[in-house]
N, C-alpha and C positions, 0 to 999 in steps of 0.2 A: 090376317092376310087370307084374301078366298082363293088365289090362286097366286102361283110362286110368279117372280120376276127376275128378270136378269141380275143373276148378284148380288141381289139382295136378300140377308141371310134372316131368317129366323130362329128363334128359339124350341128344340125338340126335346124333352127328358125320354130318352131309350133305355133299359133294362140299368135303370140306377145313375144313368150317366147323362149330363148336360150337354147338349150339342146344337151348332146352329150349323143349318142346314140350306144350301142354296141350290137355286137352278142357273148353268152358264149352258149359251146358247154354242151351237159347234160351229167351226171345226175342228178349235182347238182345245186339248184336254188341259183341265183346273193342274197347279200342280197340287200335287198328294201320292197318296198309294192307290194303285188298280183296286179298284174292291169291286170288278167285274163287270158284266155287263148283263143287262135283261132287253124286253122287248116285246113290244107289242106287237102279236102274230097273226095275218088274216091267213086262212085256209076258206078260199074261194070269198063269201060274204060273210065269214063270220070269223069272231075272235077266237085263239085258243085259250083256253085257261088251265092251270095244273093246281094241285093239293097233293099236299104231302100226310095227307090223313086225317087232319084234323078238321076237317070242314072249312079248311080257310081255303080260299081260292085265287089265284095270283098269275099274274105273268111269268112264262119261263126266264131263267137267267142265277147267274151263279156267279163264282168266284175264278179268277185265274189260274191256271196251275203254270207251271214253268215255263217260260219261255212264250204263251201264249198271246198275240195282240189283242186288240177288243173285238176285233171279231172274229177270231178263231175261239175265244172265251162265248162268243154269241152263240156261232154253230154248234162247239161241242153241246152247250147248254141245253138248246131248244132241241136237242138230237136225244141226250139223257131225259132230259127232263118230260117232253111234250112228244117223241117217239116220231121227230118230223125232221126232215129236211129243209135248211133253208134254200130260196131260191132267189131271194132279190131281199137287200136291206138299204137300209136311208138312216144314217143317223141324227137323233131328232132334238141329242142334248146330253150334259152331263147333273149328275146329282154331287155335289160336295158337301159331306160333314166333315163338320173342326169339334172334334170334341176338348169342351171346355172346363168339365170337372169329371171328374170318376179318373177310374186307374188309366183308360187311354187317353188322359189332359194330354195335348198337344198332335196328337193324332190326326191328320186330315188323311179322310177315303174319298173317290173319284170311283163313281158309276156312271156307263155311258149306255144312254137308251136310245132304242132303236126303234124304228119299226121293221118289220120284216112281213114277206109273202112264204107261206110255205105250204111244203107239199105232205099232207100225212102219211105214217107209217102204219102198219096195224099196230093196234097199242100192244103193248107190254111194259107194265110196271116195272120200276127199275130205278137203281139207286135210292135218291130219296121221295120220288115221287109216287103216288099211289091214283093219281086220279086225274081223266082228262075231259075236259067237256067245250064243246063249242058254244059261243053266243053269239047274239047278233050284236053289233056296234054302238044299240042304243043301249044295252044293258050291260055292258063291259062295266061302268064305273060302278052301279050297283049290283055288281056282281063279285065282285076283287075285297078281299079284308085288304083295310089302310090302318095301319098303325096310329095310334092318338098322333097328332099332331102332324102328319105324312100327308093328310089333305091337299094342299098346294102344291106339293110335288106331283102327285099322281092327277090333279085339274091340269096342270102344267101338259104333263105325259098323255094326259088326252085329248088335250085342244092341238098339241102338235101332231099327234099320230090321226088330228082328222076326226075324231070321235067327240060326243058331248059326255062332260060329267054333272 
């Protein structure tokens, strides 16, 4: 599959474990567990990206902590993570994995991506992140580490948020 489809799920092997893995168009959330929210971030014409050190480079966005909705998980995120404000978000879709073998068999997560406009902060590294850099929108896709098999999800994440991959 070269780019994900409504619901239609594929096969992903992640860190030993079997998972098939969909894109559902919004407003309403897959059910499953929150497993957070990320988002694709312009600051003026260009994308944010963050790294957590390792030279891989990725959208801000994280996991929920208590009580949090999807976009209070968005803000916190892009605030820890990328040292920015949001100021205007659009949500553009959710991500569902069903894992199918390995220890979390029967586990379905729901990620809901966004686009978002934000305003930067001076940086300061923090929490897990170490690294932030701007790009222009024609190089966001070649610019982002994608997990073997996460291809279609992140075509997906970028023909909705407007961008080519």
């Amino acid at each position: 599959m070269d780019i994900a489809q409504d619901g239609r799920a594929w096969p992903v092997t992640s860190h030993g474990q079997d998972w098939q893995i969909a894109w559902l168009p919004p407003p309403d959330p897959p059910e499953g567990i929150s497993h957070g929210s990320a988002a694709v971030c312009f600051s003026g014409d260009q994308v944010v990206l963050v790294s957590d050190g390792d030279e891989r480079w990725g959208m801000p966005g994280g996991r929920p902590e208590a009580g949090e909705t999807w976009v209070d998980v968005l803000v916190r995120e892009v605030l820890e993570e990328a040292c920015a404000d949001v100021t205007a978000q659009r949500l553009i879709g959710y991500s569902r994995g069903s894992c199918v073998r390995g220890p979390e068999q029967g586990r379905i997560l729901v990620r809901a991506w966004w686009v978002a406009t934000v305003e930067l902060r001076p940086w300061q590294p923090g929490h897990e992140t170490t690294g932030r850099r701007l790009v222009s929108p024609g190089h966001v896709y070649d610019s982002i580490w994608i997990e073997d098999g996460f291809a279609p999800l992140y075509r997906r994440i970028m023909r909705e948020a407007g961008l080519r991959s």
